[in-house]
C-alpha positions as CSV (number, residue, x, y, z in Angstrom):
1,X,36.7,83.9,-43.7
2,X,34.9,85.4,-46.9
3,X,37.8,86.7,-48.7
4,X,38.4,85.9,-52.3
5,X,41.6,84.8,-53.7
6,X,42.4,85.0,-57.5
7,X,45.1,84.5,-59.7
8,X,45.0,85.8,-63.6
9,X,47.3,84.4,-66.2
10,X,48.5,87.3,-68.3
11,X,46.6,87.8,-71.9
12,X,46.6,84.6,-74.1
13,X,48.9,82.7,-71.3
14,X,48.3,79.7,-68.8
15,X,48.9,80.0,-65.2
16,X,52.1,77.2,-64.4
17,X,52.2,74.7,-62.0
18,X,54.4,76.2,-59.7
19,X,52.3,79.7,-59.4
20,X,48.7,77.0,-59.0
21,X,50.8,75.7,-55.8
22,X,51.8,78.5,-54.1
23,X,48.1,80.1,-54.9
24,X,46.9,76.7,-53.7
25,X,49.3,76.5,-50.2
26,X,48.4,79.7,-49.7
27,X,44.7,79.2,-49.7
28,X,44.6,76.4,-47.7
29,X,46.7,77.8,-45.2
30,X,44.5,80.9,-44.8
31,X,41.4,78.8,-44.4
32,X,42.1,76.8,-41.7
33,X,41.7,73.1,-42.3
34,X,43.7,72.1,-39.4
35,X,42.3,68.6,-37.6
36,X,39.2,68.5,-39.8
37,X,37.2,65.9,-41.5
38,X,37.0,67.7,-45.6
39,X,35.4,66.4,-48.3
40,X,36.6,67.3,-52.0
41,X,33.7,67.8,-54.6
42,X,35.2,67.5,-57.9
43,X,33.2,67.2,-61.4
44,X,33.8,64.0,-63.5
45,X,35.5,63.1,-66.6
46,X,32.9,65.2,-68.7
47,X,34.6,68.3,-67.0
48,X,38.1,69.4,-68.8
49,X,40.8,70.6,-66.9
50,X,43.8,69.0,-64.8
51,X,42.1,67.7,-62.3
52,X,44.9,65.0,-61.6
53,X,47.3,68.1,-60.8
54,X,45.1,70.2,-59.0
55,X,43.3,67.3,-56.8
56,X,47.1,65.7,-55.9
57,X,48.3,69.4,-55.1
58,X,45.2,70.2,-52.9
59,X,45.8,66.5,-51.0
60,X,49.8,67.3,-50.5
61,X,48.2,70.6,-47.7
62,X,45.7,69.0,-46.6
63,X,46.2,65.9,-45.5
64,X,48.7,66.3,-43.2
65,X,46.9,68.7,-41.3
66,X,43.7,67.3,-41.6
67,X,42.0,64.4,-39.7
68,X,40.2,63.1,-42.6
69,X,40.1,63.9,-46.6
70,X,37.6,62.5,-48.9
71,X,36.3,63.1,-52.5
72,X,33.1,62.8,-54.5
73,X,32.7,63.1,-57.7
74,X,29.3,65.2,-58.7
75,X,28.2,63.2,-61.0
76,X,24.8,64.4,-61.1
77,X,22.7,62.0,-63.6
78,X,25.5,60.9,-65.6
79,X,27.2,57.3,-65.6
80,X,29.6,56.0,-62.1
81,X,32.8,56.4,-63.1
82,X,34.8,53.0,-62.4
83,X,37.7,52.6,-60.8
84,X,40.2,52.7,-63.5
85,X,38.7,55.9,-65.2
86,X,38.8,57.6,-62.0
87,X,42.4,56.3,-62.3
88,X,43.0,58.1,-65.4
89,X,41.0,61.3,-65.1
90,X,42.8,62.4,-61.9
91,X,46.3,60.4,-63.2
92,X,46.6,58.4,-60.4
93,X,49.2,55.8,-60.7
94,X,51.4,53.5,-58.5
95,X,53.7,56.3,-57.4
96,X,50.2,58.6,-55.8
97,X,50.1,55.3,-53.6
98,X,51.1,57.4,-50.3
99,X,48.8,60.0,-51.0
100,X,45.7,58.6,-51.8
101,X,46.4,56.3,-48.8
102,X,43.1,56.3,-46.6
103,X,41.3,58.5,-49.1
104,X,38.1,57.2,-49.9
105,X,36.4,58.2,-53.7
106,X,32.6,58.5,-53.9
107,X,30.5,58.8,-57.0
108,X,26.9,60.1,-56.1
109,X,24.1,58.2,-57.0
110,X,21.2,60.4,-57.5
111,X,18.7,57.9,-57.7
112,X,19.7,56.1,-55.0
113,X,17.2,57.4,-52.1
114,X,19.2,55.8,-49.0
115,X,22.1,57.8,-49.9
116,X,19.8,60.8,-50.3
117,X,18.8,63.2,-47.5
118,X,16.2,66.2,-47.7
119,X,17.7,69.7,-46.5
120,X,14.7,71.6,-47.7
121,X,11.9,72.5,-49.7
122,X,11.3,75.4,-52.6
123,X,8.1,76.6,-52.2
124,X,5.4,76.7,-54.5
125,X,5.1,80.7,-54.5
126,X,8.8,80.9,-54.5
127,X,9.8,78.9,-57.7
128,X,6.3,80.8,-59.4
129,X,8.2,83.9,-59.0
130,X,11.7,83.1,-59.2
131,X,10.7,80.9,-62.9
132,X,8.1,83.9,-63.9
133,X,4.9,82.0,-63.8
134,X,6.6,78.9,-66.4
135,X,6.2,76.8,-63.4
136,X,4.0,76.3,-60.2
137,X,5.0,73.6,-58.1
138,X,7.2,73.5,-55.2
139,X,10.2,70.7,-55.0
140,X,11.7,69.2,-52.2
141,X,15.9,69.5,-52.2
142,X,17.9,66.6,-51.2
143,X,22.0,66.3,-51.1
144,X,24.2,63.4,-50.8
145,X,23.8,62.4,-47.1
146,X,28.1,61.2,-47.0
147,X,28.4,65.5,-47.1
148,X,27.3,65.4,-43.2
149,X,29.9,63.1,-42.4
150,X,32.8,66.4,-42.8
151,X,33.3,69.5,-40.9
152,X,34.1,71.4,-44.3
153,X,33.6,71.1,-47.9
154,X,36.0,72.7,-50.7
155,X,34.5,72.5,-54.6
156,X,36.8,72.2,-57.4
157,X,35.7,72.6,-61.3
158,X,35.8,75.0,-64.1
159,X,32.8,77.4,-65.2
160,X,31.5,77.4,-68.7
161,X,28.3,79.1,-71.0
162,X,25.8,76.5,-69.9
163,X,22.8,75.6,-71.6
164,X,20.6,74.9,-68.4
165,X,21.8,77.2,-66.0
166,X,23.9,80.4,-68.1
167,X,27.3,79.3,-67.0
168,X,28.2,76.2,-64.8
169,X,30.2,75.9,-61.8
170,X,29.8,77.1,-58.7
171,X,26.6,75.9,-56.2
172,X,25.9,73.8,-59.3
173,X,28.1,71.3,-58.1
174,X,26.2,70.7,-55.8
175,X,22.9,71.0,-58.0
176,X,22.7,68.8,-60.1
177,X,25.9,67.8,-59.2
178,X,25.3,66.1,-55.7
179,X,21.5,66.2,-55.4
180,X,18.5,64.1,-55.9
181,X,16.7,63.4,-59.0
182,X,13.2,65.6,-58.4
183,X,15.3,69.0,-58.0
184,X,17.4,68.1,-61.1
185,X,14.1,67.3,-63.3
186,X,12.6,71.2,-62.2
187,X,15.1,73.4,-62.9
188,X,16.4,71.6,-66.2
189,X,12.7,71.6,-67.7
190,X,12.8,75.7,-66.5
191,X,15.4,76.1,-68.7
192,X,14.2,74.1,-71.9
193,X,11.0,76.5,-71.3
194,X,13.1,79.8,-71.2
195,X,15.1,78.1,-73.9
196,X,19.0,77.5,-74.6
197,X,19.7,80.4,-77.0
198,X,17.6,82.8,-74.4
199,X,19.8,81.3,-71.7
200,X,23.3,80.1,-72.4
201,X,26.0,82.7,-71.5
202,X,24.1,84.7,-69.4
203,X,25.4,85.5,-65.7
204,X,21.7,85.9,-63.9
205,X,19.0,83.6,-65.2
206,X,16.2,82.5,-63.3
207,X,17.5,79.0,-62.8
208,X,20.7,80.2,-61.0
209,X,18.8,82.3,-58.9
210,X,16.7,78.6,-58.0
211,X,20.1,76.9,-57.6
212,X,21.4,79.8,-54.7
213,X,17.9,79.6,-53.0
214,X,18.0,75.2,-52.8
215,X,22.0,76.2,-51.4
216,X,21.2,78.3,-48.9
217,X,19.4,75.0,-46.6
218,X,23.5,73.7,-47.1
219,X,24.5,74.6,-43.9
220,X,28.2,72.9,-44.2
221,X,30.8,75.5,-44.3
222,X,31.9,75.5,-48.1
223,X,34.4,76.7,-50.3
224,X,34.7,76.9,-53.8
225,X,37.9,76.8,-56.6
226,X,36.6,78.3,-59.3
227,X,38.8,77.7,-62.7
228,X,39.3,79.2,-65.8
229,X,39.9,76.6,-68.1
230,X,41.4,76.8,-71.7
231,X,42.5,73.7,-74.0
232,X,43.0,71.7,-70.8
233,X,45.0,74.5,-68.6
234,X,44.1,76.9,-66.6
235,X,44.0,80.7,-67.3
236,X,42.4,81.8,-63.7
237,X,41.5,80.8,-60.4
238,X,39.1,82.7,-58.0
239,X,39.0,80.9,-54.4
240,X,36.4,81.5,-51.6
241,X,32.6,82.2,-51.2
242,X,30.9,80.1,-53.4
243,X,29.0,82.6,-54.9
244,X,31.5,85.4,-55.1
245,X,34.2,83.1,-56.7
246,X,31.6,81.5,-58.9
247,X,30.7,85.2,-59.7
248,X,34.2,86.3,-60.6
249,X,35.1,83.3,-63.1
250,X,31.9,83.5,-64.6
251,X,32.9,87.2,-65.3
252,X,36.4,85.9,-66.4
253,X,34.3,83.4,-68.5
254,X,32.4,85.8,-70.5
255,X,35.3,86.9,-72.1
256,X,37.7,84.0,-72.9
257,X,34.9,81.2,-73.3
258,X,32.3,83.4,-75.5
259,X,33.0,84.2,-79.3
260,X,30.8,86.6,-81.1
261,X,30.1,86.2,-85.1
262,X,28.3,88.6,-87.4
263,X,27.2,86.4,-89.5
264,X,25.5,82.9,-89.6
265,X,26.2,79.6,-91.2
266,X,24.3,77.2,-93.6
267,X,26.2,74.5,-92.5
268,X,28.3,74.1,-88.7
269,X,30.1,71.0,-88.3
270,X,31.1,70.4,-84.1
271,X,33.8,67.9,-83.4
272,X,32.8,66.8,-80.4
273,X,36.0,65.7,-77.8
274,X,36.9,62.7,-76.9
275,X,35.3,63.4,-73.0
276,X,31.9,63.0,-74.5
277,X,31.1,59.5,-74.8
278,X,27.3,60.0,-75.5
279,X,24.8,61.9,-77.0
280,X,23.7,62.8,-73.2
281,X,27.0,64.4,-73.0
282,X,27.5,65.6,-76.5
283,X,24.8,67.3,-76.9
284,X,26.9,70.1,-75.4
285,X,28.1,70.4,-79.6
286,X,24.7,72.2,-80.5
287,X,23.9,74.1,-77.0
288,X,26.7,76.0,-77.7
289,X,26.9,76.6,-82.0
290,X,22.9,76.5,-82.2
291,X,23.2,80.6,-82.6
292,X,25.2,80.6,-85.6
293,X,22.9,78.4,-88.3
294,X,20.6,79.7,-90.4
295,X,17.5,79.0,-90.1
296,X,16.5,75.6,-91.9
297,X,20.2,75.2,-91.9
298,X,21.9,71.7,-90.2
299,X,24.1,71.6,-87.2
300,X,26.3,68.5,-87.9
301,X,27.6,66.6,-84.4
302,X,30.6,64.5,-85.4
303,X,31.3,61.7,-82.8
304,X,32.4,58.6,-84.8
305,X,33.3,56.7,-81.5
306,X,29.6,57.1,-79.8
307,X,27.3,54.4,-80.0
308,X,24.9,55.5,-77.4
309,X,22.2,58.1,-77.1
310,X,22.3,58.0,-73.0
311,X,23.9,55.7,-70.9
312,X,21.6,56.6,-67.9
313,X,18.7,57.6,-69.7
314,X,18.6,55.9,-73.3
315,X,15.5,53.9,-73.1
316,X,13.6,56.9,-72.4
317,X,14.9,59.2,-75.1
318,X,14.4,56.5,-77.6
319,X,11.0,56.6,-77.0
320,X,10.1,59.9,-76.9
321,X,12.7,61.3,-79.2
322,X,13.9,64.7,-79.7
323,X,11.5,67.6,-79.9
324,X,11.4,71.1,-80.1
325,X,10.0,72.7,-77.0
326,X,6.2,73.3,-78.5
327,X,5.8,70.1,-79.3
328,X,6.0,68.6,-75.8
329,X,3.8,71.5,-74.4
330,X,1.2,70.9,-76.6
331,X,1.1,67.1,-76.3
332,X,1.7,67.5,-72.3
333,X,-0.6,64.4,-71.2
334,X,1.5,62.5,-73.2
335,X,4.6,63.3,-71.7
336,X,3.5,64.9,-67.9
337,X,4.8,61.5,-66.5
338,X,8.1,61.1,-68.3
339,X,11.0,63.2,-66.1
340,X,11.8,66.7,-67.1
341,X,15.2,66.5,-67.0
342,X,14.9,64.1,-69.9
343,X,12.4,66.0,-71.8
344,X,14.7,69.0,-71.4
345,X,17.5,67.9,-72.7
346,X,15.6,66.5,-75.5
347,X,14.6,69.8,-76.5
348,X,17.8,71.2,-76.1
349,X,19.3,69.4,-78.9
350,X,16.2,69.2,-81.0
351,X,16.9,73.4,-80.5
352,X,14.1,76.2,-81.4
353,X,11.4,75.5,-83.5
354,X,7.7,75.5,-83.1
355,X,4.6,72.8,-83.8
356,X,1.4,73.5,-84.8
357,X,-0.1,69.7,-86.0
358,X,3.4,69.6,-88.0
359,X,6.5,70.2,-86.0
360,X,8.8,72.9,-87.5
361,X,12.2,72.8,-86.0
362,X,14.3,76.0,-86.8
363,X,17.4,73.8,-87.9
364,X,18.3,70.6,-88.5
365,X,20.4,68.0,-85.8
366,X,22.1,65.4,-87.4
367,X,24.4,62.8,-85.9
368,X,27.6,61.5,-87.5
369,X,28.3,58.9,-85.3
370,X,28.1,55.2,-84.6
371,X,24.2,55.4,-83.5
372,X,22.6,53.8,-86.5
373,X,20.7,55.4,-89.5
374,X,17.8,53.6,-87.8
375,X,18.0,54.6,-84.5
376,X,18.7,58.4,-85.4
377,X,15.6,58.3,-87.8
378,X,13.2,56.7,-84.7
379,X,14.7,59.9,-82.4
380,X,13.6,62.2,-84.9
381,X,17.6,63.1,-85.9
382,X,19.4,63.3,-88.8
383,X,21.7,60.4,-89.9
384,X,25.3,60.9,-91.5
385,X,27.4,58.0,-92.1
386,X,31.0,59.8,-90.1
387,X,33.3,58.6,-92.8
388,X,31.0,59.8,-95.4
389,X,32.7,63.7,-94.8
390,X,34.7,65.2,-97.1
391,X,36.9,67.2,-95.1
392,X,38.3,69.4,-97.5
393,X,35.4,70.0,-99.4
394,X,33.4,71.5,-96.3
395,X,36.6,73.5,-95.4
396,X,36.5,75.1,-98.7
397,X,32.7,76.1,-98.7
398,X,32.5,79.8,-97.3
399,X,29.0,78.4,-95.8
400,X,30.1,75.6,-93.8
401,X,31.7,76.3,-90.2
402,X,33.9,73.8,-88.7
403,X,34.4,74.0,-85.1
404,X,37.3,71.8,-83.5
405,X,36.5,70.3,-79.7
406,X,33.2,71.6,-79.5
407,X,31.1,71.8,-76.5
408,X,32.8,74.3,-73.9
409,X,32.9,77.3,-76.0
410,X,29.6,79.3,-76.7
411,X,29.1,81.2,-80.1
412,X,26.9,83.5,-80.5
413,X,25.8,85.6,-83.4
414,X,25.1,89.0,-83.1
415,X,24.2,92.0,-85.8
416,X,26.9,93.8,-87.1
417,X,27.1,97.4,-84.9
């Protein structure tokens, strides 16, 4: 069936638990799961939303008519999640004993080639014209091989303005969020070349349109629950087609996760959320407030509990640092063998800029967390000492912005009329 269900919360209102299960039942009911083998893909911890509620709801339908329910969490590059936090991110507890019984929860391992298998290749004319000439090389697309082990696939997880991609969700669960690393490296260093202020918010980007090409070689009937996600609840749900669904909240998302100021800032302070446990992770803090600072002003990313640039990938990124686009480019036999992934979201959170001998970034990135005034200083970042803020001072300074949970919602300046 290709028929897409939706349910809308009413204006400034969240959908309740009791309308989610019905919409949920109903769905599942419709779609026909009976004596199957389904997998769950589900984003991790980095993801907001109530993913406990929605993931024990989905399991109370299907498992007793299915043969077999699974779940992986798309992890794509970031850390495994252990046991105990998958514990607490879907609220599993003593009393979920029943239901989890015989379920089985994967994390992917994207570098892990054994649990890798190719589906495809992108060809070399084909991401040329889909990236407009920025690249021309073709990649080879490779998904978690546990996915052939099911009869049918059902994707959970919210859509946002995204950095990489225009707005997340959707096939991109399955890339990055499933896939292997040489896929992931390509279409993240596309869109640190079209760049995150050209990019982020926008519906149809080149990269998405690389993403749907790599899903079509998934051949495993799939299904998608797209959500609408506000302060941890959900305003929407749009269930079906992967694309169409995706499509829809993505829509949705363009008006409840996009706010629009006419004027820009000296100073904007993000608070990052607690979910965001590095700088990998929170850098999401300047992809989505790097539109509103002045030029030469600072974007201020306050995490005093991170000590980490990248879990996965911090050795790298302390030796290369953080750069403005240009300054890669131009220095590309340095920095042709380090992945692109890596160097893209480097550039990401270095933001615009230029380099021409000197590097010129458009604003300045500093750090007011637990990474040391050393550390921030060899990344090319600023340093600020967390507890060195005065909180009401920069609350009374018309030029300073602060922004509370930072990272999901995009802000975007535009011109007055």
């Amino acid at each position: 069936m290709n028929s897409i269900y939706s349910l809308v919360s009413s204006k400034n209102s969240f959908l309740s638990k009791k309308k989610i299960t019905k919409f949920i039942e109903r769905f599942i009911k419709n779609e026909d799961y009976k004596n199957l083998k389904v997998l769950l893909i589900i984003p991790d911890s980095t993801r907001s939303g109530p993913f406990g509620f929605l993931v024990k709801t989905i399991l109370k339908y299907l498992k007793p008519i299915c043969s077999k329910v699974d779940i992986l969490i798309a992890l794509g590059t970031h850390p495994k999640m252990s046991k105990e936090k998958i514990n607490e991110f879907l609220d599993i507890s003593s009393k979920d004993k029943d239901l989890f019984k015989n379920v089985k929860i994967f994390n992917h391992e994207w570098n892990n080639k054994d649990k890798l298998k190719k589906i495809g290749t992108l060809t070399k004319d084909l991401v040329r014209k889909i990236s407009n000439n920025l690249l021309n090389e073709s990649v080879d697309i490779s998904i978690n091989r546990i996915v052939f082990n099911y009869d049918k696939i059902l994707v959970i997880g919210p859509v946002f303005p995204h950095e990489v991609v225009g707005f997340s969700g959707g096939w991109k669960y399955f890339f990055p969020g499933i896939c292997g690393e040489n896929f992931i490296h390509l279409f993240h260093w596309l869109g640190a070349l079209i760049t995150n202020l050209k990019i982020n918010g926008k519906i149809n980007t080149p990269v998405r349109t690389l993403i749907h090409e790599a899903a079509k070689y998934v051949k495993i009937s799939t299904k998608l629950l797209a959500l609408d996600v506000s302060e941890k609840k959900i305003t929407a749900i749009f269930a079906g087609d992967m694309i169409k669904a995706w499509y829809m909240a993505a829509k949705r998302s363009e008006k409840t996760h996009i706010i629009y100021l006419n004027r820009k800032y000296n100073r904007v302070v993000g608070i990052a959320p607690s979910m965001y446990d590095d700088l990998w992770t929170a850098g999401k803090v300047m992809y989505k407030l790097e539109s509103i600072v002045k030029d030469c002003g600072e974007l201020i990313i306050y995490a005093p509990r991170i000590k980490e640039i990248s879990y996965t990938h911090g050795r790298i990124l302390k030796k290369i640092g953080y750069h403005v686009r240009d300054y890669f480019i131009k220095n590309w036999k340095r920095f042709k063998n380090i992945p692109k992934g890596i160097l893209a979201h480097s550039t990401h959170v270095k933001g615009q800029g230029c380099f021409d001998k000197v590097e010129k970034p458009r604003i300045n990135v500093i750090l007011a967390t637990k990474i040391s005034e050393k550390i921030c200083k060899k990344v090319n970042l600023g340093y600020l000492d967390p507890d060195s803020l005065d909180w009401k001072k920069l609350k009374n300074n018309p030029d300073t912005l602060i922004v509370d949970n930072a990272g999901e919602t995009l802000y975007l300046y535009r011109k007055k009329g």
